[in-house]
N, C-alpha and C positions, 0 to 999 in steps of 0.2 A: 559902467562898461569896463570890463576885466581885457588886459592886453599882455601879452606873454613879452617878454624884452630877453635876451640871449645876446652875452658877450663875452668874449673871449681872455682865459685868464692867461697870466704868465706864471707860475711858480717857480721858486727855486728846484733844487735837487730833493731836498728834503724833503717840501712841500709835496713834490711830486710820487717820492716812498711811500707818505701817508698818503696818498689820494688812490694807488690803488692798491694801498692796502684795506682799505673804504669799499673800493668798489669790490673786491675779493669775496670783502664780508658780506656785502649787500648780494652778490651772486650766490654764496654761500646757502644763505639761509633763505633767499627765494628757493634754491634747489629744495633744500630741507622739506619748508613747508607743504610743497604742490607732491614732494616726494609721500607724506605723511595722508597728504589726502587722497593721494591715490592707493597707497596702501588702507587706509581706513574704509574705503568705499566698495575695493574688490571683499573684503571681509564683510560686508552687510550695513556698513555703518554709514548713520547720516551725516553731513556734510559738518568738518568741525570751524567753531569759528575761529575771526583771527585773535582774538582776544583769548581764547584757551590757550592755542597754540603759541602766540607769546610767555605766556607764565610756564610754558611745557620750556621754551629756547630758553628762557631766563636760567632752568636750573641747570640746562647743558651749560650753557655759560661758564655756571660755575666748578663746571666737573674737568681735573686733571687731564683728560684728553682735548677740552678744547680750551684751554685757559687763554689764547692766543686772544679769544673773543674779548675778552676783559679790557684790551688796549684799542676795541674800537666802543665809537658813540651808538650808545643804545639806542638812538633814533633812529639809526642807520639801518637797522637790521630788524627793526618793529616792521620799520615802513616796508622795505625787501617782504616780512611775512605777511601784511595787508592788502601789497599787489597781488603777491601771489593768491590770495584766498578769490581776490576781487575776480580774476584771470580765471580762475577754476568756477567762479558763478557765474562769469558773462557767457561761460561755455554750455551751460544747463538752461541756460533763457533765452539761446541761439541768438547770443551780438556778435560771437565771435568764436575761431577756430580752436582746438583744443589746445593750453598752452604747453611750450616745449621746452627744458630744461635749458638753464644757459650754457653755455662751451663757452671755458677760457681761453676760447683760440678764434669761436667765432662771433661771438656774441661782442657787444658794446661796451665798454665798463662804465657802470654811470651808479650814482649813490645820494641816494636824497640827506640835506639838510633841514632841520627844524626851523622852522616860519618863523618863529620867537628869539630863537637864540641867534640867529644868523644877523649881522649889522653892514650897513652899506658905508663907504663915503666917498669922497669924489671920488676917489683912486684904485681905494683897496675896496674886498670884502675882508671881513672876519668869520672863520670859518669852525664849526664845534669839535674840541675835542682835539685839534693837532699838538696843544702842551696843553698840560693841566699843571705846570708852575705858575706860579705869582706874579715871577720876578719878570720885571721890564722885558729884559732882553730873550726870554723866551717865552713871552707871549707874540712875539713880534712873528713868530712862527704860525698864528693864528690868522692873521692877516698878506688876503695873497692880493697879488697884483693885477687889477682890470688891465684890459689893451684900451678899451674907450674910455675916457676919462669924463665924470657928469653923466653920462643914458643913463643910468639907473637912480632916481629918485629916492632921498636918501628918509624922508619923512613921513612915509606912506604904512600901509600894514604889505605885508608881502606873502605869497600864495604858493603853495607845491615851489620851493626852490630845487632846483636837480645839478646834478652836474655831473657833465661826461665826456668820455675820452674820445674822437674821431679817427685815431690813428697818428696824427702828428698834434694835433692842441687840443688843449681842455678848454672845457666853454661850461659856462651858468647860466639856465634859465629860470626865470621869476619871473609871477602873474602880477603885476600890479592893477589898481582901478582906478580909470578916469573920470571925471564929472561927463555927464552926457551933454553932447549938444546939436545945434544944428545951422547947417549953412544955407543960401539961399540958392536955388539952382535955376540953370537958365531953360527958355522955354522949346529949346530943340535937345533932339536927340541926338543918338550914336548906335550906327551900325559897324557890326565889325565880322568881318571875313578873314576868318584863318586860312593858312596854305603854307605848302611847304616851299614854294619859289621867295617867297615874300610870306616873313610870320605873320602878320594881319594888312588891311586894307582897311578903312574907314570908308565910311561912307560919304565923308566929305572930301574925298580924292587923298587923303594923308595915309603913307606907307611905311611902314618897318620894315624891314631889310630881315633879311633871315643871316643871323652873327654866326653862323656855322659856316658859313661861304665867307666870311672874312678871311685875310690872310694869317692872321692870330691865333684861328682858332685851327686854320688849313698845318699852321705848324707845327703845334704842340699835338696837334693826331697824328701827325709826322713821326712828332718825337715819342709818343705814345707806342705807336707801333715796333718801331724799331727796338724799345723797353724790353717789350713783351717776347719777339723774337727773343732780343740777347737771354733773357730770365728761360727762355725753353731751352735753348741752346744749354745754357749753363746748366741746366738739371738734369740732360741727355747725357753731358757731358762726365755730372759726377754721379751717375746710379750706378749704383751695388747693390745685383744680381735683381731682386723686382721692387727694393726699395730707393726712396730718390732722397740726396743728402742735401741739405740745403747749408752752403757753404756761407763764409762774412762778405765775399762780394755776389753773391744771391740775394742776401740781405741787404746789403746797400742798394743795390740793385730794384728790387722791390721797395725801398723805402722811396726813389727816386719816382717811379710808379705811381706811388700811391701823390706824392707832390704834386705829378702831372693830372691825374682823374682830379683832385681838389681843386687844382687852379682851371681844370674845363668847365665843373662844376659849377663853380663861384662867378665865371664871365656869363654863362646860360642863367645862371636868377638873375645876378646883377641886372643884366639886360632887361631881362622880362619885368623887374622891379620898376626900370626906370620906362618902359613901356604903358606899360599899365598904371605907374603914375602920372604919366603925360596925357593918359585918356581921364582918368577923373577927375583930377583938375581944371578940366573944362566945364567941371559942373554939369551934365548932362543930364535934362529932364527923366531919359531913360536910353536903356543901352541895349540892343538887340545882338544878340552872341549865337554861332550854329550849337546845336545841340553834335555833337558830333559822336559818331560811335568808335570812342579812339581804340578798345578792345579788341573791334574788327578788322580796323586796318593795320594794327598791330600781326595779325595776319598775314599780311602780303609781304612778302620773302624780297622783295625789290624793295620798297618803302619803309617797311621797319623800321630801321636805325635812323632814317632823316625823321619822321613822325615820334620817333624815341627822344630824338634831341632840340624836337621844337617843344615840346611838352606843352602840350594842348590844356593836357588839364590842369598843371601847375597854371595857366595862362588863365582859366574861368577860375581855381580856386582863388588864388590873389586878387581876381577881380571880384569877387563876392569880399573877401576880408575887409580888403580896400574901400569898399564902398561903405562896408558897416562901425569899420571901427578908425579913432584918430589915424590921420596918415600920418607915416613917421618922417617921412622928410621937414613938412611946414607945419608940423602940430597942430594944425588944423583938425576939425572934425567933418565930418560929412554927414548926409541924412540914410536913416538904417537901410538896410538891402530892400526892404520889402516896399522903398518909394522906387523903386526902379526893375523895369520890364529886363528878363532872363528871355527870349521866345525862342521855339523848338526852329530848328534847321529845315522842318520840314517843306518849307514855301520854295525850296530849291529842286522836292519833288514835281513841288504845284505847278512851278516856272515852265518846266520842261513839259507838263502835263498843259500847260497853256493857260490858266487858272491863276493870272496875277494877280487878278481884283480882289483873291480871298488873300492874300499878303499884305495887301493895301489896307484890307478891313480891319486884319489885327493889329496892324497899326496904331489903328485910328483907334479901334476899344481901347491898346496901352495906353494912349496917352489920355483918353479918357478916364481910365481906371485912378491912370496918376493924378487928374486933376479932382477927383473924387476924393482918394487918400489923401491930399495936399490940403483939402477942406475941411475933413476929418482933423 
């Protein structure tokens, strides 16, 4: 069982030059590559691999116009042209939209490290290619600094590391793999009813509170608003003639901004984390969830934004993850997804249609089904 772990680094000043001058490079030569197949393809030509197209960057590399390249790690900019080739085929075999060149203004900065070279230990990581001296004291420039000290398993093989910027920190994620296993569950279920008054209902009378109606959260939208204001004000303020100048307290301004959506952010998973941990915890034979159509209500011009920030489907994806993979709080495992009933919302038409007994009956097949797969 493969599980993703994502912590947040602290780097120096330095540390911080090179990391996006990394991610620069890795934008770079994504652009290049999707740039090369789209030019290749309007001329007649079949789809080139990434494996050409690397030994085609290797000689830019070496040529007077881009020699900048030579002071990043080669891995960095392999892997940038194998997304992109990946991205330009998911697009031919309809998994996905066509991809779109990155903007250094609007895009993420983020830049993969090699699985192999990369070393954990409690504290630090070590990261490829920040010194290539010897000497003690500037290799120490190789090793940045975790915020969590021990999450990350220092003895294991490690999977796609990445690592990227959000706007105020850098953060590392890495797939590690766990042993499987399995726990024992009890022999009742869990119904659960989402709503915007109250984020879920249980079926056993226990309620979650909707954290948007907190005073916490009533404040910092407060202070959100008022941001947003000041930053239009400010840029009314300083345009010249149809363009808008974005002055150093615009920029603090906006950086304060961005502080506040993070910390709204961070309370709404938080919560949902510690939600949806308090339910499977209880070990639940099976777990009955609405099928809901959040697309459609996302629709209605009155509900929007409360529907927006109860995040219905962050609420069902977590509880699929949770249910399949080690929970990270108790390092506990749980039993895979597919020992536990998902069922459609639909019995809510039936209710009203008068038609309880066919709710009741799929009931009783899930839990039949689950004592079949428990056999199995």
């Amino acid at each position: 069982m493969v599980k993703a772990i994502k912590v947040m680094l602290i780097p120096n000043n330095v540390q911080k030059t090179k990391m996006f001058q990394y991610a620069g490079a890795s934008r770079f030569a994504y652009n290049w590559a999707l740039a090369r197949e789209i030019e290749n393809y309007e001329k007649g030509g079949k789809f080139i691999s990434d494996a050409e197209l690397r030994k085609e960057f290797t000689k830019l590399r070496h040529s007077d116009e881009y020699a900048w390249l030579l002071n990043i790690s080669n891995n960095v900019t392999k892997q940038a042209i194998k997304d992109a080739c990946t991205a330009y085929k998911n697009f031919f075999k309809g998994l996905q939209k066509f991809p779109r060149f990155k903007s250094r203004k609007r895009s993420m900065p983020k830049f993969y490290q090699d699985n192999v070279k990369i070393q954990f230990s409690n504290t630090h990581v070590k990261l490829e290619g920040f010194s290539s001296s010897r000497k003690a004291n500037k290799q120490k420039k190789n090793w940045v600094r975790l915020a969590e000290h021990g999450r990350i398993p220092t003895d294991v093989k490690y999977m796609n590391p990445r690592i990227s910027f959000d706007g105020l920190n850098w953060w590392i994620s890495v797939c590690v793999e766990f042993p499987d296993c399995r726990e024992t569950l009890n022999d009742d279920g869990v119904g659960i009813d989402l709503g915007i008054k109250d984020l879920a209902i249980c079926s056993d009378g226990t309620k979650y509170k909707n954290i948007n109606k907190s005073q916490k959260v009533k404040k910092l939208e407060k202070q959100k608003r008022r941001l947003q204001r000041s930053i239009s004000r400010s840029y009314e303020k300083n345009k010249k003639g149809e363009s808008y100048c974005k002055t150093n307290n615009v920029i603090k301004k906006e950086k304060l901004l961005l502080k506040r959506n993070h910390r709204l952010t961070n309370i709404r998973k938080n919560y949902l984390n510690q939600t949806i941990s308090e339910i499977v915890n209880r070990k639940p034979r099976f777990i009955c969830i609405e099928d809901l159509n959040v697309s459609g209500m996302m629709k209605n011009r009155h509900l929007s934004k409360a529907v927006q920030q109860q995040g219905f489907y962050e609420f069902r994806r977590q509880m699929e993850y949770k249910l399949s993979i080690p929970d990270q709080f108790t390092e506990k495992l749980y039993v895979p997804i597919q020992h536990y009933m998902v069922l459609s919302a639909s019995f809510l038409r039936r209710i009203q249609q008068g038609s309880v007994r066919l709710y009741i009956s799929y009931v009783m097949v899930a839990m039949l089904l689950v004592l079949i797969w428990g056999a199995m």
